[in-house]
C-alpha positions as CSV (number, residue, x, y, z in Angstrom):
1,X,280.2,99.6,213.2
2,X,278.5,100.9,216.4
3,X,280.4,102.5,219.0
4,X,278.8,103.2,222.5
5,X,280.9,105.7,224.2
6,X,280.3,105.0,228.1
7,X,281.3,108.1,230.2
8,X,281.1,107.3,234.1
9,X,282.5,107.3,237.5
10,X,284.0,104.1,238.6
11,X,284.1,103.6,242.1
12,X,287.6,103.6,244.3
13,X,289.7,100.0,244.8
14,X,286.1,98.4,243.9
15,X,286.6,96.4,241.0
16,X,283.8,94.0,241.7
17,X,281.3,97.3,242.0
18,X,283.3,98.4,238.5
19,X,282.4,95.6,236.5
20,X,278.8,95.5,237.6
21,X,278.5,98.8,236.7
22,X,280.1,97.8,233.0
23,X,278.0,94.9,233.0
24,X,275.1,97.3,233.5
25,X,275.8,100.0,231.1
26,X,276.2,97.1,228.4
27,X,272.4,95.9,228.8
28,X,271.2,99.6,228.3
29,X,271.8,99.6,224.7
30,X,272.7,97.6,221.8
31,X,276.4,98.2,219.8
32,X,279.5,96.2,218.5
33,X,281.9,98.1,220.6
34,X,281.7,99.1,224.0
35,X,284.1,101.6,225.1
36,X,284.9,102.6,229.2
37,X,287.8,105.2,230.2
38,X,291.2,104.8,231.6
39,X,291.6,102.8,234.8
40,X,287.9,102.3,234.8
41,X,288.3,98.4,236.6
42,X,290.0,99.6,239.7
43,X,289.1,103.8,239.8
44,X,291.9,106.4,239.3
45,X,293.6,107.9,242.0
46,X,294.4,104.3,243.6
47,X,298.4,105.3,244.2
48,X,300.3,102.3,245.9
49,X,296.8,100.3,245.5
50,X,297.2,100.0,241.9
51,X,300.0,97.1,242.6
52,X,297.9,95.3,244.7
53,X,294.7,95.8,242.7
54,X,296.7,94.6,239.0
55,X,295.8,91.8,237.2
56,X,297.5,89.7,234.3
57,X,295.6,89.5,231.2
58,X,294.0,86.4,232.1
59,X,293.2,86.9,235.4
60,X,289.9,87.1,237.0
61,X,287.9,90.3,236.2
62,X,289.1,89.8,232.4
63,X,287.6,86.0,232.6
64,X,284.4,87.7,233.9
65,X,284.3,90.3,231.3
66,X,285.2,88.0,228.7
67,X,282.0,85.9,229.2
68,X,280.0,88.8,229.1
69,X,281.9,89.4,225.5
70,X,280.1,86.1,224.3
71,X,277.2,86.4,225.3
72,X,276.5,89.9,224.0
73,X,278.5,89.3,220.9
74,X,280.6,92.6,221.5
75,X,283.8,94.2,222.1
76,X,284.7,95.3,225.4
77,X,287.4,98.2,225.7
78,X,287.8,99.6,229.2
79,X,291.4,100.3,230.9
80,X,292.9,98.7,234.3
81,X,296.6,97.8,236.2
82,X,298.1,95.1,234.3
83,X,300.9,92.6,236.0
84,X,303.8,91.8,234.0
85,X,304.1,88.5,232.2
86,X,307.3,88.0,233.0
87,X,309.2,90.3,236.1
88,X,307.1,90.3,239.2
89,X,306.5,93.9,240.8
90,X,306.4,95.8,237.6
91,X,302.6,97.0,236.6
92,X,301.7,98.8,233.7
93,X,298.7,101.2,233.0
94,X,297.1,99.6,230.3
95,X,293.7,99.6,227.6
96,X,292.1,96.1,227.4
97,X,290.4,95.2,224.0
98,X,288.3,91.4,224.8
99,X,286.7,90.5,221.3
100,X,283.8,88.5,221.4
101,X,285.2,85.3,220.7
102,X,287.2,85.6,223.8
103,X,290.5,86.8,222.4
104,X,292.1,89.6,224.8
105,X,294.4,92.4,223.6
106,X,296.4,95.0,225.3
107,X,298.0,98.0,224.7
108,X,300.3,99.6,227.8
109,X,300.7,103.4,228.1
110,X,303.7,104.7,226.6
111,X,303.6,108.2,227.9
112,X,303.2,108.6,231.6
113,X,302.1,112.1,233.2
114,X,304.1,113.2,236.3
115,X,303.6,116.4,236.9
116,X,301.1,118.8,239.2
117,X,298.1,116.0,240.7
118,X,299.7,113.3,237.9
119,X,302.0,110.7,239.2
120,X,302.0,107.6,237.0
121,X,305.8,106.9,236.7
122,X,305.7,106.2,240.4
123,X,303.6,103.2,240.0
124,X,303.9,102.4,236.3
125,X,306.5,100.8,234.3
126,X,306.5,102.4,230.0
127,X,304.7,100.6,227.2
128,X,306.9,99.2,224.8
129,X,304.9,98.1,222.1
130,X,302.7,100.2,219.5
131,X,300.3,97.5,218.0
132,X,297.2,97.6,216.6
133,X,294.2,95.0,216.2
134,X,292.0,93.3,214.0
135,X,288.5,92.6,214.2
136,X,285.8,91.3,212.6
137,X,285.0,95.3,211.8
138,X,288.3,96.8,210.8
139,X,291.6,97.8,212.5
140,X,291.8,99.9,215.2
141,X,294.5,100.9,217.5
142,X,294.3,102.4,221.1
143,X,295.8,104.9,223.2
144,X,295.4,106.2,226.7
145,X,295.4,109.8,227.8
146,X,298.1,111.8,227.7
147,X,299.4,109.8,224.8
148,X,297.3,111.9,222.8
149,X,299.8,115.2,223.2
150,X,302.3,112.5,221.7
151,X,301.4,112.7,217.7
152,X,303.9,110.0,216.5
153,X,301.9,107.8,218.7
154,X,298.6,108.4,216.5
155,X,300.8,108.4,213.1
156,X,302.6,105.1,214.0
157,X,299.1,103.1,214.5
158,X,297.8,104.9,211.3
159,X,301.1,104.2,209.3
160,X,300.2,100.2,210.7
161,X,296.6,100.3,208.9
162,X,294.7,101.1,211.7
163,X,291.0,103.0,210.7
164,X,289.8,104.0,213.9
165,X,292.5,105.4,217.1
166,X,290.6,104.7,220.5
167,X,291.9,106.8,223.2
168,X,290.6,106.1,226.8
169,X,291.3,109.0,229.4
170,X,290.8,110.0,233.1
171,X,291.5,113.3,232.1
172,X,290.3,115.9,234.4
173,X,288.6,119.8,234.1
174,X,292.1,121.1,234.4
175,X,293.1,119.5,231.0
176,X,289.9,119.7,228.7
177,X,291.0,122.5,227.0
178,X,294.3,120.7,225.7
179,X,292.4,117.4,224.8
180,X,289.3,119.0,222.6
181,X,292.4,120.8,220.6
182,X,294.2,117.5,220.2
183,X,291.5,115.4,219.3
184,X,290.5,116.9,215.8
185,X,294.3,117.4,214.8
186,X,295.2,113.3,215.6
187,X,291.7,112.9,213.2
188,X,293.1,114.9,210.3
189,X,296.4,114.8,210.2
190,X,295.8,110.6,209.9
191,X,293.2,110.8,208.4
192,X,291.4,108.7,210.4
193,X,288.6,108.6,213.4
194,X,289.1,108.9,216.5
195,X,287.2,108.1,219.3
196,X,287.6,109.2,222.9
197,X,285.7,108.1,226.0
198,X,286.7,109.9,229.4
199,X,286.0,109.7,233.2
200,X,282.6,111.1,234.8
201,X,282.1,112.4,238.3
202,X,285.3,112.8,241.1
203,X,288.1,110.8,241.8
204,X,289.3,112.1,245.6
205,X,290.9,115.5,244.4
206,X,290.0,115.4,240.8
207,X,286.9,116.1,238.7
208,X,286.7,114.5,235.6
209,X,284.8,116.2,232.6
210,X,283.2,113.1,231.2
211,X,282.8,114.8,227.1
212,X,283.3,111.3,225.0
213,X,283.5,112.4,221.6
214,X,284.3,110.8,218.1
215,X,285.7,112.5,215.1
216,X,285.5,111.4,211.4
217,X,288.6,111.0,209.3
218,X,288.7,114.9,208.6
219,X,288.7,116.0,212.1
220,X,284.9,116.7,212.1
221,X,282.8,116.0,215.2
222,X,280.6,113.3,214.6
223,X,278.9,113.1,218.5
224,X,279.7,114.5,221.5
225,X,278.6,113.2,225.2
226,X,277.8,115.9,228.2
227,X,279.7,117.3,230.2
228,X,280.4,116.0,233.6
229,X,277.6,114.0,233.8
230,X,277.4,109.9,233.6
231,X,275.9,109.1,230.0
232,X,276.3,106.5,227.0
233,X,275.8,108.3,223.6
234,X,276.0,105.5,220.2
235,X,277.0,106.3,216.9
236,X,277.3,104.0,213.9
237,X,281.2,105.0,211.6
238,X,281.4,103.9,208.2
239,X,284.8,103.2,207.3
240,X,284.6,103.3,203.6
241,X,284.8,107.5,204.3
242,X,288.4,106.9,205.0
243,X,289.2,106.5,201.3
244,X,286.8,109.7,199.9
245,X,289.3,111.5,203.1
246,X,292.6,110.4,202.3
247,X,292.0,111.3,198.4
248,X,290.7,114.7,199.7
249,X,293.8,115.0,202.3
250,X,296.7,112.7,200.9
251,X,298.6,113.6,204.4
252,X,299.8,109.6,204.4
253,X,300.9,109.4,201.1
254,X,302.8,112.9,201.3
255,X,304.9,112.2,204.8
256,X,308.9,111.8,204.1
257,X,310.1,109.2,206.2
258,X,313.4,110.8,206.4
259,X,312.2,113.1,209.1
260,X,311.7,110.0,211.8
261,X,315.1,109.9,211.0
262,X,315.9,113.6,211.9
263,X,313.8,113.6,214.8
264,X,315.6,110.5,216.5
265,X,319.0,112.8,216.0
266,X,317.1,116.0,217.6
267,X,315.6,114.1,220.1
268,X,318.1,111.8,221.6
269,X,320.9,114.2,221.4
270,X,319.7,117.7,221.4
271,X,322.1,119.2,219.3
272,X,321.4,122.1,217.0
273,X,323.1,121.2,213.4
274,X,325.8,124.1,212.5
275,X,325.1,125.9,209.4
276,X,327.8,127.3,206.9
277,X,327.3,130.5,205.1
């Protein structure tokens, strides 16, 4: 399968400009999946915008993008606001997966950043769900961002059969550091790939540091984009490598499922168990 890794600035509350610019990037080069960051419809940094700017999944910039699907024969991953299907005012930061026979998936954020220039719990309702999809290539499953610091997110979508993790990001300069550590780790301790496509250029007070990247199944970097510049790198995976990994690093068939158990008890009280000598 061939992945085209699109890192680039998406313009402000713009989405028609947004999806011209997609549209664009999609005639440049032939692949099977075509992969945009986090928020890349609307722009980051949209604040109180983001409610106004949402969409439901078959609203009209998906409809748009979903033609473009068919005609190209591809998949089309990019993120944007999402409405809720059901309670009206609640919006969700979510990664959009349109397959080419115009089925649309979703996965919504899970972990929301609100802290220093990050304030997505203001505007954003929590995921829910942890699914992952099938296509005509093999399973993958998506995350967004800051997820990535979370690895039960990446184990949970493994544990599921997913063969390739897809993490969208508007992660700025202040956090490259943290994600270039984390993205090898979620390849290998899964042993699976994982690509990553990120932001280009400046979003009002942030710069983002553009470096989509995709790692094989044991944590080794496969390609790498620039650095805060606008560019679409390809690369073709193979996942029959996920079975020479996973007999080299049996990581899934060694994990005790007893410790999701244990960590629930940690986690949701924050007790420390008393030892007897």
């Amino acid at each position: 399968m061939k992945l085209a890794l699109i890192s680039a600035r998406p313009t402000i509350a713009n989405k028609t400009k947004n999806i011209q610019t997609m549209e664009n990037y999609i005639k440049k080069t032939k692949a099977d999946f075509y992969i945009f960051g986090e928020y890349f419809l609307t722009g980051d940094r949209c604040k109180d915008e983001f409610r106004d700017l949402a969409e439901p999944l078959n609203g009209p910039s998906i409809q748009y993008l979903k033609k473009i699907a068919k005609n190209k024969q591809c998949y089309i991953i990019f993120g944007m606001p999402t409405k809720d299907s059901k309670v009206d005012g609640l919006i969700y930061n979510t990664s959009v997966l349109i397959h080419p026979n115009g089925t649309v998936n979703a996965y919504k954020k899970w972990f929301l950043p609100t802290a220093g220039p990050f304030e997505e719990k203001i505007f954003f309702d929590q995921g829910e769900e942890l699914p992952i999809f099938s296509t005509t290539f093999g399973k993958i499953g998506l995350l967004i961002c800051y997820d990535l610091n979370f690895p039960e997110i990446a184990k949970a979508l493994t544990l599921q059969g997913a063969e390739l993790l897809i993490c969208i990001s508007a992660s700025p300069s202040i956090t490259q550091r943290y994600f270039e550590t984390l993205l090898p780790a979620r390849a290998l301790e899964n042993t699976v790939f994982v690509a990553f496509v990120n932001l280009a250029g400046n979003q009002e007070d942030l710069i983002y540091w553009a470096g989509s990247q995709v790692y094989d199944p044991l944590g080794n970097l496969i390609i790498k984009a620039p650095y805060f510049k606008e560019s679409i790198i390809t690369c073709d995976i193979h996942l029959k490598q996920l079975e020479v990994a996973r007999a080299r690093r049996p990581v899934l068939r060694d994990i005790r499922p007893e410790i999701y158990q244990d960590l629930y008890q940690f986690s949701r009280f924050h007790t420390k168990k008393e030892f007897k000598e």
